[in-house]
SETIKOL-931314 format. One record per atom (N, C-alpha, C): atom name; y, z, x. Coordinates in steps of 0.1 Angstrom, whole numbers. Each point is the difference from the previous one (the first is absolute). Layout:
N
  atom     py     pz     px
    CA      Y      Z      X
...
END
This chain:
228
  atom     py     pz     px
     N    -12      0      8
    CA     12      0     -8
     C     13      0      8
     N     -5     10     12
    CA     15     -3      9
     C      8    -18      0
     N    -12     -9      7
    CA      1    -10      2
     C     17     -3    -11
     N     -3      0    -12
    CA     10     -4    -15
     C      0     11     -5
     N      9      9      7
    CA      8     14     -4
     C      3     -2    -13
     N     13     -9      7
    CA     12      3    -19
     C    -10     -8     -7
     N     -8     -6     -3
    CA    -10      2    -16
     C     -4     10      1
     N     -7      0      7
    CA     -7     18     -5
     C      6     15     -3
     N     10     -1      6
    CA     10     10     -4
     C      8     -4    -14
     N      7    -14     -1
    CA      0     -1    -16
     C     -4      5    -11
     N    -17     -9      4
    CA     -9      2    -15
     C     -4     11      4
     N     -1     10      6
    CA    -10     13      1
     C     10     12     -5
     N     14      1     10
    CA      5     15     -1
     C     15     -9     -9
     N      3     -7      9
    CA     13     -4     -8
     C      5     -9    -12
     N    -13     -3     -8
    CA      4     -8    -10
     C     16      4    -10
     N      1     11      0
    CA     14     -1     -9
     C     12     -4     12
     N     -2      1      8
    CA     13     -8     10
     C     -3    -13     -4
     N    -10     -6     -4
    CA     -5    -15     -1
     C      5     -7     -6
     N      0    -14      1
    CA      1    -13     -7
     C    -11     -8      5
     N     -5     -3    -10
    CA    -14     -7      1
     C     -1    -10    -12
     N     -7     -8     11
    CA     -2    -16    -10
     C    -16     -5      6
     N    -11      1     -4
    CA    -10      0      5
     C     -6      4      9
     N     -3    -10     12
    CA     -5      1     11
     C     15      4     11
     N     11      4     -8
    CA     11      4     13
     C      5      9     -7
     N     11     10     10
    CA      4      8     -6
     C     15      3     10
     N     11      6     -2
    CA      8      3      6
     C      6     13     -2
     N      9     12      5
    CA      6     11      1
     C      9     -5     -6
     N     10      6    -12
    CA     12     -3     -4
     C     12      0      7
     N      7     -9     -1
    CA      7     -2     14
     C     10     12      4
     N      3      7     -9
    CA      7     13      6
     C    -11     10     11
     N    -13      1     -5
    CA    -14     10      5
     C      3    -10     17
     N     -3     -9      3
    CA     -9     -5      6
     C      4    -17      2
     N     -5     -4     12
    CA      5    -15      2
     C    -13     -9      0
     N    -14     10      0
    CA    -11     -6      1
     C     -7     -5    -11
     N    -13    -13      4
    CA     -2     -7    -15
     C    -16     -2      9
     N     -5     -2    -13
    CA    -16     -4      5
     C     -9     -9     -7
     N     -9     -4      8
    CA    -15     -8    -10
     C     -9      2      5
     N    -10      1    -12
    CA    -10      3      2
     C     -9    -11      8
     N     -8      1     15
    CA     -7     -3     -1
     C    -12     -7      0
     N     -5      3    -15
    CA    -15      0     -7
     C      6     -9     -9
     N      8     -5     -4
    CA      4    -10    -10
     C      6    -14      8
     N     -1     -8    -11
    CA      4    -12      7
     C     18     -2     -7
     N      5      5     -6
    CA     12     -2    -12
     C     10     10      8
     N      1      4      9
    CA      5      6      8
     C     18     -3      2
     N      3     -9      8
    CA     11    -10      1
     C      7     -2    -16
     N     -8     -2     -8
    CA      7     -7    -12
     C      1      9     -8
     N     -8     14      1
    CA      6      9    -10
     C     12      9      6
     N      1      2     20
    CA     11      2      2
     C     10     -6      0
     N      1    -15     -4
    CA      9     -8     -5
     C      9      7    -14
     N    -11      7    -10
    CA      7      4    -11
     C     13     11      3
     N     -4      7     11
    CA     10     17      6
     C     11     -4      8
     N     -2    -15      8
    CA     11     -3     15
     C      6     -9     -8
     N     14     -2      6
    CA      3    -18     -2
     C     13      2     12
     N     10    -15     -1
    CA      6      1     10
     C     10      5      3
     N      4     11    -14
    CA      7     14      3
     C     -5     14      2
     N    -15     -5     -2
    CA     -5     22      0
     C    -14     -5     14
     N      5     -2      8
    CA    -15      2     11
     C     -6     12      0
     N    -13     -2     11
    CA     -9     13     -1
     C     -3     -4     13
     N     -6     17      5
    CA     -5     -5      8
     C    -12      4      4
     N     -9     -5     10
    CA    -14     -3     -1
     C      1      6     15
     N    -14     11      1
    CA     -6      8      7
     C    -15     -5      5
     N     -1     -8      8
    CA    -15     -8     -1
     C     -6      6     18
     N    -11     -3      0
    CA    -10     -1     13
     C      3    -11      9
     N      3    -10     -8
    CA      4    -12     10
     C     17     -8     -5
     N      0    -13      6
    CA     11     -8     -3
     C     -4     -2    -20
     N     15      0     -2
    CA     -3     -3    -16
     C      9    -22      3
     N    -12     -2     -8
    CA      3    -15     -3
     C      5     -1    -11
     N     10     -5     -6
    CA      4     -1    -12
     C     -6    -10     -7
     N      2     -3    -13
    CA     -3    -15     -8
     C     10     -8      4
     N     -4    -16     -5
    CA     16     -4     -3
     C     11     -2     -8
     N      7      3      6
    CA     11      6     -6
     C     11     13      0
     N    -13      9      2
    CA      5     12      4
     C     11     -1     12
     N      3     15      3
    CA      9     -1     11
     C     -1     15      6
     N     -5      1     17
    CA      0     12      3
     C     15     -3     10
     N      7     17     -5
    CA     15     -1      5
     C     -4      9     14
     N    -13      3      4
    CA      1      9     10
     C    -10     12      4
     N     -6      5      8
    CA     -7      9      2
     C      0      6     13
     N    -13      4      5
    CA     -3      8     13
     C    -16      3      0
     N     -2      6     16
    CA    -13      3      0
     C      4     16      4
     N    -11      7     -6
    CA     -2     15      2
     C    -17      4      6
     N      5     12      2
    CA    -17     10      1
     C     -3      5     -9
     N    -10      3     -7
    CA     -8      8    -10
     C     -5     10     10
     N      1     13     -7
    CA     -5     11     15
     C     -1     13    -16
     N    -17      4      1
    CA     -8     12     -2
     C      0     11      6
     N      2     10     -7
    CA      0     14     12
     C    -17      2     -2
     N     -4      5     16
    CA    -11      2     -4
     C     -7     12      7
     N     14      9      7
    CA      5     14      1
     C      9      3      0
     N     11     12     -7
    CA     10      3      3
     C      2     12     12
     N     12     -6      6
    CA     -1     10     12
     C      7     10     -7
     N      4     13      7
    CA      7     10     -2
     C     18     -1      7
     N      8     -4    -10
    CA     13      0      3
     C     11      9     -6
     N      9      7      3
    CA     12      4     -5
     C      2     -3    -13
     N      2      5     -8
    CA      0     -5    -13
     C     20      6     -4
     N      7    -11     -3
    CA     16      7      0
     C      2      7    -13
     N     10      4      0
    CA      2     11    -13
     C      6    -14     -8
     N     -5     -5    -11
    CA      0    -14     -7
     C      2      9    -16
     N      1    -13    -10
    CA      6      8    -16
     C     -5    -17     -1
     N     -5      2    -15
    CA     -2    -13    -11
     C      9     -3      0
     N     -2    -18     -1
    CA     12     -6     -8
     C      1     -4    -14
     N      6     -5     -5
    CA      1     -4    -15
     C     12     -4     -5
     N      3     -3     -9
    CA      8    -16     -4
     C     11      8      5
     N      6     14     -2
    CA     14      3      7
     C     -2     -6     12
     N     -6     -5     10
    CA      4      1     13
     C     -2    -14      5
     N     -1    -10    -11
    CA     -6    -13     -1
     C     13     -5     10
     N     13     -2     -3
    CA      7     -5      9
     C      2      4     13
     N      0     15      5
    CA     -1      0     14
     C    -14     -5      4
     N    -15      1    -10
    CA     -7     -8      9
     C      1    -19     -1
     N      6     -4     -9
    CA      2    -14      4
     C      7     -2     11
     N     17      7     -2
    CA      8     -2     16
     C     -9      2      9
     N    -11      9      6
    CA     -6      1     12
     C    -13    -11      3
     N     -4     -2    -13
    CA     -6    -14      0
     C      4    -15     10
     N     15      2     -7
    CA      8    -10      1
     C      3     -2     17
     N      1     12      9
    CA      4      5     10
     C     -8     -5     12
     N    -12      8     -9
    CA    -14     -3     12
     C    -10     -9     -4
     N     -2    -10    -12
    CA     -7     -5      1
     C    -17     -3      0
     N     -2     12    -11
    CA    -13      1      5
     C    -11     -9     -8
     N      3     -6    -11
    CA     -4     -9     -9
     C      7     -5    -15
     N     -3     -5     -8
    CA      3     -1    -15
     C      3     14     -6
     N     11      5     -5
    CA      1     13     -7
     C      9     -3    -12
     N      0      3    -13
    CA      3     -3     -8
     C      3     14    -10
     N      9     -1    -13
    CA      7      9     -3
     C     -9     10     -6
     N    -12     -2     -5
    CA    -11      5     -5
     C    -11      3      9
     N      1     -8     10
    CA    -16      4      9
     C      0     17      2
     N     11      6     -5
    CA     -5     15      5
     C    -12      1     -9
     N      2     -4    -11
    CA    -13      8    -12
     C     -8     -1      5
     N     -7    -15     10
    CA    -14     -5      4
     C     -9     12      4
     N      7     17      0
    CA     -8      4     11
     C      9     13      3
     N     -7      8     11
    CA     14     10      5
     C      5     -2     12
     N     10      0     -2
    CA     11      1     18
     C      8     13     -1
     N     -1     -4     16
    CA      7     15      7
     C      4     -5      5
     N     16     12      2
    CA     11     -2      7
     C      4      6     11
     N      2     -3     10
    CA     10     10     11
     C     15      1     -6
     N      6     12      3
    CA     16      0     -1
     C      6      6     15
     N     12     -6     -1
    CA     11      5      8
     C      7      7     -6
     N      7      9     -2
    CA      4      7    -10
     C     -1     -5    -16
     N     11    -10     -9
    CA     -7     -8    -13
     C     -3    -13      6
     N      1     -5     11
    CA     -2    -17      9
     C    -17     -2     -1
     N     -7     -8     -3
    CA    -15     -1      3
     C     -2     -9      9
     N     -3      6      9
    CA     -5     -7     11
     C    -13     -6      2
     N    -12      2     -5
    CA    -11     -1      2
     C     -5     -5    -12
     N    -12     -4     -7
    CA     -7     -3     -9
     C    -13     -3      2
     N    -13      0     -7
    CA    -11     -7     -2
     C     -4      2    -14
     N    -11     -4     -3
    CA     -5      0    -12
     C    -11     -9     -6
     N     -5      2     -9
    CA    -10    -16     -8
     C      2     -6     -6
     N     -8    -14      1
    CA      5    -12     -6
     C    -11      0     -8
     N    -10    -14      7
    CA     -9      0     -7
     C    -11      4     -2
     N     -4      6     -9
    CA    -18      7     -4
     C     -9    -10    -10
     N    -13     -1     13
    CA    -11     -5     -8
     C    -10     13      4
     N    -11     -5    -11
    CA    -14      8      1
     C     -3      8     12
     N      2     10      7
    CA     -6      3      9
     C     14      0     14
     N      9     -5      0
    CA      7      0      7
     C     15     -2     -7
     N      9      5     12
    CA     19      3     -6
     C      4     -4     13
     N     12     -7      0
    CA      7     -9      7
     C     10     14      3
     N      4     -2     12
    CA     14      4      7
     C     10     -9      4
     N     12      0     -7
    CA     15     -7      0
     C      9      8      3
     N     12    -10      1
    CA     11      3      5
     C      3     10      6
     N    -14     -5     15
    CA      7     12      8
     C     14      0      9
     N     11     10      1
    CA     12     -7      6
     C      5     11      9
     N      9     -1      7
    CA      6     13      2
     C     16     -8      7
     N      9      6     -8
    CA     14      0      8
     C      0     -9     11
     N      8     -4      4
    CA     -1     -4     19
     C      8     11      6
     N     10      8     -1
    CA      6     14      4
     C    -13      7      2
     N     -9      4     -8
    CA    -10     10      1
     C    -15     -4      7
     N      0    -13      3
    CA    -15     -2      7
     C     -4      6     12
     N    -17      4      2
    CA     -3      1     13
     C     -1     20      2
     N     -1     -1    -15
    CA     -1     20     -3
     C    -16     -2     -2
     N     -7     -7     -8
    CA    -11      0     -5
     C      1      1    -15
     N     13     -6     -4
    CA     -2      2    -16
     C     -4    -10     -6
     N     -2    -12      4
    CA    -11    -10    -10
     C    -15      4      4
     N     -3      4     10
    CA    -14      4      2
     C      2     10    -10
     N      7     13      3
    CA     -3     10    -10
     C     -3     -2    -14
     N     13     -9     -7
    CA     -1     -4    -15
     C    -12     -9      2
     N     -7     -9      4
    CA    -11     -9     -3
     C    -11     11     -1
     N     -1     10      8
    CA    -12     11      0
     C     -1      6    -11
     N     16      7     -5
    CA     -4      6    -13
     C     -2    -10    -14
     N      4    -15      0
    CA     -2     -6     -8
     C    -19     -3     -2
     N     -3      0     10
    CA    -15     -2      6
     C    -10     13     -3
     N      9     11      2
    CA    -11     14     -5
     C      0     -2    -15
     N     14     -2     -9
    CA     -5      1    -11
     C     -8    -13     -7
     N      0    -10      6
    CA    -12     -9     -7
     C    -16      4      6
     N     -2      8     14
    CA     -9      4      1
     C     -7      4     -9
     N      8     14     -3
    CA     -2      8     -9
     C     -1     -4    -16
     N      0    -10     -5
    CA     -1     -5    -11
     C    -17     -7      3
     N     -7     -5     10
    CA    -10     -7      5
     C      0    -14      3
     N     13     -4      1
    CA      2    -11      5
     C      3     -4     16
     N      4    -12      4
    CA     -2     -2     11
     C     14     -7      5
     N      5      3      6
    CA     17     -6      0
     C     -3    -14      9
     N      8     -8      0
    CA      5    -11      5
     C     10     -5      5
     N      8     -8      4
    CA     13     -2     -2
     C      2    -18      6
     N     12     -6      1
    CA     -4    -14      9
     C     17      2      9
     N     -2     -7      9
    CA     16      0      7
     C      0    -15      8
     N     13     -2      2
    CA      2    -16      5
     C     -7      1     13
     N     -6    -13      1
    CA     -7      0     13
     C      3      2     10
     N     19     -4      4
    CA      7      0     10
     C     -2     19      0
     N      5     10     -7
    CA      4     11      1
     C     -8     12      8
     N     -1     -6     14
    CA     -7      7     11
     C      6     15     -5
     N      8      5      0
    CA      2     14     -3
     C     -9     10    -14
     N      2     -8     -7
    CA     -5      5    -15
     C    -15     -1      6
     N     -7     -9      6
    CA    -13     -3      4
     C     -8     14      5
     N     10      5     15
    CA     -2     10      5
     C     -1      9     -7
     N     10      4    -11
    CA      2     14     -8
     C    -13     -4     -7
     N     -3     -6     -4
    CA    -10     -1    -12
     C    -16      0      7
     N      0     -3     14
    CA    -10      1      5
     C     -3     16      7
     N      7      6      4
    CA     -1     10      4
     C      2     11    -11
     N     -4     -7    -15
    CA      2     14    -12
     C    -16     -5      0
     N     -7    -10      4
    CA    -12     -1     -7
     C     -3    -11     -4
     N      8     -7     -2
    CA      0    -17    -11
     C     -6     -9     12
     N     -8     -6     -6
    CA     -7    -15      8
     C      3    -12     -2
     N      1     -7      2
    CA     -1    -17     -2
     C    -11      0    -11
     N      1    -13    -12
    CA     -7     -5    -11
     C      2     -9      6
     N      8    -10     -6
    CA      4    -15      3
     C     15     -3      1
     N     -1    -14     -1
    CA     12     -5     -2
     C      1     -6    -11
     N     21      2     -6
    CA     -3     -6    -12
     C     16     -8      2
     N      2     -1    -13
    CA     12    -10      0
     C      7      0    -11
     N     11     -1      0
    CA      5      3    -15
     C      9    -14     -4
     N     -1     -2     -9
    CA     12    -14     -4
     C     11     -2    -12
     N     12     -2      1
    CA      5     -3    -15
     C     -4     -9     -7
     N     -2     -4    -11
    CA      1    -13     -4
     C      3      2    -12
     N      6    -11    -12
    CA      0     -5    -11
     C     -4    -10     -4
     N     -2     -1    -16
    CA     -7    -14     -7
     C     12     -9      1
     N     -9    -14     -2
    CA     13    -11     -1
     C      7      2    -12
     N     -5      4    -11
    CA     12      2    -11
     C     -3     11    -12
     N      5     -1     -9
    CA     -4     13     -6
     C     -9     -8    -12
     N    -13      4     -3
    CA     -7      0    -11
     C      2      2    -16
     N     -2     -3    -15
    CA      3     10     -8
     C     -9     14     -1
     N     10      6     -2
    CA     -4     15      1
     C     -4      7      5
     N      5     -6     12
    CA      7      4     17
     C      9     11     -3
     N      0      9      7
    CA     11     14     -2
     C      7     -8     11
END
């Protein structure tokens, strides 16, 4: 299931964040920027045709290069690592507080700052995130994105550029990590392939290499009836 996360996390934990039109499905575009297909179906493409068009793209989290149909149009992507913990080490854990929709804009500004992936006005609900503070300033963040069967994603890990190099993204990734332990799941996370640093942090909490994957924008060539 890792392989096609965002389906499995759609149809399994997140159906009511969903939009779904068969064999595809997408996060509503405030939750989430990700879209999916199944698969085990061949209707794939053309029922995510009903959710995309060439004002609402989505985007696609795959194992390999995504080929589009014709017509389509990918505006863009990257290659990442897929990385399983498969021990957690023992780290500092910082004195961290939940987030929740009060704190949605200092976590977008820090989003915006450091760049740690797709964050959007709602992705807090996906899950729980913790915060670091500076006095009311948040400097730090992690949290969950996406959950399938047996395993929970770790996102938006960030920290300030003033505050790096304390151990506070290791710390916050650890406690985001104990409590999916502790649920019986198995954490995960992916990071751009370039990002030798996040690599390190994440290998020295425990996380290993899966694969490689790749993510892409795209939209349909036009909008369908009864196309949202």
């Amino acid at each position: 299931m890792l392989d096609n996360a965002v389906w499995h996390s759609l149809v399994h934990a997140h159906p009511r964040f969903a939009e779904r039109a068969g064999a595809a499905a997408r996060y509503q575009p405030d939750v989430s920027v990700f879209a999916a297909i199944d698969d085990s179906a061949d209707s794939g493409w053309d029922d995510l045709a009903t959710l995309l068009g060439p004002e609402h793209p989505g985007a696609l989290f795959r194992p390999g290069p995504v080929i589009v149909p014709p017509g389509w149009t990918r505006h863009g992507g990257g290659e990442g690592h897929q990385m399983v913990l498969e021990h957690l080490a023992a780290v500092t854990i910082p004195d961290a507080r939940r987030l929740g929709a009060d704190d949605v804009d200092q976590m977008l500004r820090l989003v915006e700052l450091t760049r740690p992936g797709p964050f959007c006005v709602r992705t807090v609900e996906l899950g729980d995130y913790f915060g670091v503070f500076a006095g009311r300033d948040l400097i730090a963040m992690a949290g969950e994105r996406l959950r399938l069967p047996g395993y929970c994603e770790i996102s938006a890990v960030c920290t300030h550029p003033d505050w790096r190099g304390r151990g506070l993204a290791a710390g916050l990734t650890a406690l985001v990590a104990q409590r999916i332990l502790g649920r019986g799941d198995t954490p995960f996370l992916h990071h751009a392939v370039d990002n030798d640093p996040a690599r390190r942090v994440y290998e020295a909490l425990g996380f290993v290499f899966r694969r490689a994957v790749e993510w892409s924008v795209v939209s349909s060539p036009s909008r369908r009836p009864g196309q949202r």
